[in-house]
Each structure stands twice: as structure tokens, then as C-alpha cells.
FIDONU-244446 format. One record per residue (C-alpha): residue number from 1; residue in one letter; x, y, z. Coordinates in steps of 0.05 Angstrom, whole numbers, plus 5000, padded with zeros to 4 digits. Layout:
BEGIN
<atom NUM; "A"; <X; Y; Z>>
...
END
This chain:
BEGIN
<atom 1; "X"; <4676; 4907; 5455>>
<atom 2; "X"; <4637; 4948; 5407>>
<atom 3; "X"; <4685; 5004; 5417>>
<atom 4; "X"; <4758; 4967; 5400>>
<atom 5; "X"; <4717; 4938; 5340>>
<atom 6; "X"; <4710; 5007; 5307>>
<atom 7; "X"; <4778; 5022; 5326>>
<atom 8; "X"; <4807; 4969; 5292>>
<atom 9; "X"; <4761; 4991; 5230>>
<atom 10; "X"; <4783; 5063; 5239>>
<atom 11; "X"; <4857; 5046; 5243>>
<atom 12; "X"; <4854; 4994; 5181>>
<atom 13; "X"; <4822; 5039; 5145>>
<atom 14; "X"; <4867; 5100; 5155>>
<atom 15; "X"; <4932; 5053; 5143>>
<atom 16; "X"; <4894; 5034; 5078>>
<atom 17; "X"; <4880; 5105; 5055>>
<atom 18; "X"; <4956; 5130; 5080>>
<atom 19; "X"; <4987; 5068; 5043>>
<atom 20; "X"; <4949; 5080; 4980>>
<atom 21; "X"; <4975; 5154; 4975>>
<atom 22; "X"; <5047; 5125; 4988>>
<atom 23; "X"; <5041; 5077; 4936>>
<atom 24; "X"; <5008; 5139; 4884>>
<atom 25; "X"; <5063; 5193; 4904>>
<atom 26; "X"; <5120; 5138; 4889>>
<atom 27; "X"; <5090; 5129; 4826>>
<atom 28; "X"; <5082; 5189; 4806>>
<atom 29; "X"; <5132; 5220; 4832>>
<atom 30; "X"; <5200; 5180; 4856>>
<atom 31; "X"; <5197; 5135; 4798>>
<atom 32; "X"; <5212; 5150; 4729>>
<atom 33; "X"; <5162; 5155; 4674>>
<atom 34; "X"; <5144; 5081; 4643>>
<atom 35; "X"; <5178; 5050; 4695>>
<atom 36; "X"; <5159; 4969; 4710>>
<atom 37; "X"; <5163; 4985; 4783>>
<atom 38; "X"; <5092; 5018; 4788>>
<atom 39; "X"; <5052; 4979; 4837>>
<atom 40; "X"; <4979; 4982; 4814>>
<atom 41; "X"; <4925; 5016; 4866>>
<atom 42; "X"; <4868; 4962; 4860>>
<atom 43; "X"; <4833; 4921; 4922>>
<atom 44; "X"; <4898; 4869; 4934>>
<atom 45; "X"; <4943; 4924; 4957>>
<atom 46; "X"; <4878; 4963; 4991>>
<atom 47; "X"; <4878; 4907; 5041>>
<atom 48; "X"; <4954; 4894; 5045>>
<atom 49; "X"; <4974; 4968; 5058>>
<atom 50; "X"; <4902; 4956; 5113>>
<atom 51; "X"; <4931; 4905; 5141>>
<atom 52; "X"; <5000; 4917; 5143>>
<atom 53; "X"; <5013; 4996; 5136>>
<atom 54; "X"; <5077; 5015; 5105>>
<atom 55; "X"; <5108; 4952; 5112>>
<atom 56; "X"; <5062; 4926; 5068>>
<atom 57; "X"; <5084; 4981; 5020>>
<atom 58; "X"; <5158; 4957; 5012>>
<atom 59; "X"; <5131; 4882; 5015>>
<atom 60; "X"; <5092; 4903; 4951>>
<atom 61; "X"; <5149; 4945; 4918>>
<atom 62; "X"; <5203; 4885; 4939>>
<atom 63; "X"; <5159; 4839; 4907>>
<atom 64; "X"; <5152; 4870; 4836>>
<atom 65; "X"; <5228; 4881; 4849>>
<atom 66; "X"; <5238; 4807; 4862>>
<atom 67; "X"; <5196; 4798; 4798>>
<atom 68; "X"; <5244; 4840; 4756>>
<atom 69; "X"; <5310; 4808; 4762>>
END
């Protein structure tokens, strides 16, 4: 029990730290300058790239798309 616990810990955490580095690379880098796409690094999409992984990415980039139209 105790071990799947911190694995489960140990994998949120690594899909939190991997989609936070997505999210700053295609900021900084894929986007244009001041663009209104920028999805912000703060706790919200912490625990939605956690939770999620890289689908949680695109679910925050399609939703400041959605936003945008």
C-alpha cells in the first residue's frame, strides 16, 4: 500500500514538472512574442498538467484558444 502511494506521488509529480516545461518552452519558444496564447505557469495548471500529463497541456492551450475566437 505504502509503496503504490509514493508511486502515484512520484509519477504526479514528474507529469507536473514535465508539463510545466512544455507549457514554458511553448511560450517561449513556438509562440510569437506578445502573443494571447501564453498559458500562465501558476498552481491551476501545476495540478492539471499532475493530473493529466500532456493532455492536460492541449486541454489548457484549447481552452485559451476557445477563449480567443
Amino acid at each position: 500500500m505504502e509503496n503504490k502511494l509514493a508511486s502515484a506521488v512520484v509519477n504526479f509529480i514528474v507529469r507536473a514538472i514535465l508539463g510545466m516545461g512544455l507549457i514554458f518552452f511553448i511560450n517561449q519558444y513556438l509562440l510569437p512574442g506578445d502573443n494571447t496564447l501564453n498559458v500562465g505557469l501558476n498552481a491551476v495548471s501545476f495540478l492539471t498538467t499532475g493530473s493529466l500529463g500532456i493532455p492536460g497541456v492541449c486541454l489548457l492551450y484549447g481552452i485559451l484558444f476557445y477563449q480567443n475566437l
